[in-house]
VEXZATOR-218572 format. One record per residue (C-alpha): residue in three letters; x, y, z. Coordinates in pm, whole numbers, padded with zeros to 5 digits, always signed. Each point is the difference from the previous one (the first is absolute). Layout:
REM residues N
ALAXYZ
...
END
This chain:
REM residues 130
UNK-02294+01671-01151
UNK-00261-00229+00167
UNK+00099-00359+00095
UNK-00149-00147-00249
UNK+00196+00218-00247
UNK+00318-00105+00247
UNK-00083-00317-00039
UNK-00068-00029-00413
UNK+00331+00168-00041
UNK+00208-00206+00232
UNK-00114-00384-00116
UNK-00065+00017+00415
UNK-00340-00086+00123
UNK-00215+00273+00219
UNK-00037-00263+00252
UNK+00391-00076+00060
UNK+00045+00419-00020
UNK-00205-00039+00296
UNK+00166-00214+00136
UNK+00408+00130-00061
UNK-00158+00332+00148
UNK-00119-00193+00301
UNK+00340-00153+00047
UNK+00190+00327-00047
UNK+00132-00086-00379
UNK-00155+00270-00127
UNK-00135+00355+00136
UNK-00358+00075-00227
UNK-00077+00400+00052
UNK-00329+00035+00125
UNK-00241+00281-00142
UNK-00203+00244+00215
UNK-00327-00270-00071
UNK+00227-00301+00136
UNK+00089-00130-00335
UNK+00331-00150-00102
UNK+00183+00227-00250
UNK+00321-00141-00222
UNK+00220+00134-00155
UNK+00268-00091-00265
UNK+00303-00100+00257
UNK-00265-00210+00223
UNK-00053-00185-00350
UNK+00377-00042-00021
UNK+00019-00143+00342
UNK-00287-00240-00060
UNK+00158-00119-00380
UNK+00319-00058+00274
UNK-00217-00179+00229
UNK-00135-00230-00291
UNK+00324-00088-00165
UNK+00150-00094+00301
UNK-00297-00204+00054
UNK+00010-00172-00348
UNK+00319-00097+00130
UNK-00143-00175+00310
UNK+00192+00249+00271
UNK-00145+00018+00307
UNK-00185+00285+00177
UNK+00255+00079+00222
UNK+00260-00033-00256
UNK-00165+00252-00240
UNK-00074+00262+00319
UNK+00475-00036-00003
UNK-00013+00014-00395
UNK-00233+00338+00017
UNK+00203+00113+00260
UNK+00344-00067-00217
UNK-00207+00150-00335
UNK-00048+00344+00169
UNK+00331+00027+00151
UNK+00181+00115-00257
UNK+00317-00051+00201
UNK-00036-00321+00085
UNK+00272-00304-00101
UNK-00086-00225-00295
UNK+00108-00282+00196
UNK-00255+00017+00268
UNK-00227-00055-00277
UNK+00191-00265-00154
UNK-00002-00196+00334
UNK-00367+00040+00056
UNK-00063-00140-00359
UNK+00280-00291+00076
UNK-00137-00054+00307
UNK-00369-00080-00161
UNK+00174-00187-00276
UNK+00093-00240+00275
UNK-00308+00007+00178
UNK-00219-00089-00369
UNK+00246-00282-00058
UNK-00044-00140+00344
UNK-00402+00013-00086
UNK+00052-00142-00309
UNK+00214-00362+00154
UNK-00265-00008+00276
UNK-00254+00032-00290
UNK+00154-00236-00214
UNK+00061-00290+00278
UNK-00421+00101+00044
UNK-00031-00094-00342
UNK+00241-00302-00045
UNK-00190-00123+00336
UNK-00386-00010-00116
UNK+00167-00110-00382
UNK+00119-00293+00225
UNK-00336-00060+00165
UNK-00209+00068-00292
UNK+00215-00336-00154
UNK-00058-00163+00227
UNK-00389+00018-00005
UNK-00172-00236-00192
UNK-00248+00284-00154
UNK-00307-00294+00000
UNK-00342-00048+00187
UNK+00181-00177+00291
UNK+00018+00283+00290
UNK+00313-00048+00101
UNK+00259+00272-00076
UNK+00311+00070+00132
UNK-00076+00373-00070
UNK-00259-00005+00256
UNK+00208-00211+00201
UNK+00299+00271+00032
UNK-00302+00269+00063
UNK-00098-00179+00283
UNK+00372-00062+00145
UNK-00077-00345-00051
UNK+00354-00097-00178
UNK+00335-00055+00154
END
């Protein structure tokens, strides 16, 4: 099947099969004109590629997680640990974001919202606040 085909069947864009073939995620069979030919288990791997995405797992962590899918020998807890591992890493994004978000709440308070220019917004912007 053509990419575009690949790429209607997979919910994965033909841009980003571009670019996991690029990165080595994924291996496209090239025909004797030079075009990129799919075929049912490359849409598998790219459906893979997209749910661990939807799931916010890093490149490098889906290149393990493809690795650990086609070893059919592998241990479940290596998997387990990868996906424990990035449950620790989200909820470390998500305090940083959420001290982000109590900080401009905090700013934005403190700003008077009128015609006057000053604003402690811009003020923090500018590393002008202690």
């Amino acid at each position: 099947m053509t990419i575009g085909q690949a790429a209607s069947r997979s919910g994965v864009s033909a841009k980003m099969i571009r670019h996991y073939e690029a990165i080595g995620l994924i291996e496209a069979e090239r025909r004797a004109n030079g075009y990129r030919s799919y075929g049912p288990q490359d849409v598998a791997v790219l459906r893979f590629i997209r749910h661990a995405r939807d799931l916010a797992f890093p490149l490098e962590d889906i290149r393990k997680l493809l690795a650990l899918w086609r070893d059919r020998s592998r241990a479940s807890s290596e998997v387990k640990n990868l996906a424990l591992a990035h449950v620790e890493a989200l909820e470390a994004k998500a305090k940083a974001l959420s001290a982000v978000a109590e900080s401009l709440r905090h700013l934005a308070q403190h700003c008077s919202g009128d015609d006057r220019p000053d604003c402690p917004i811009i003020a923090e912007l500018e590393g002008k606040t202690a």
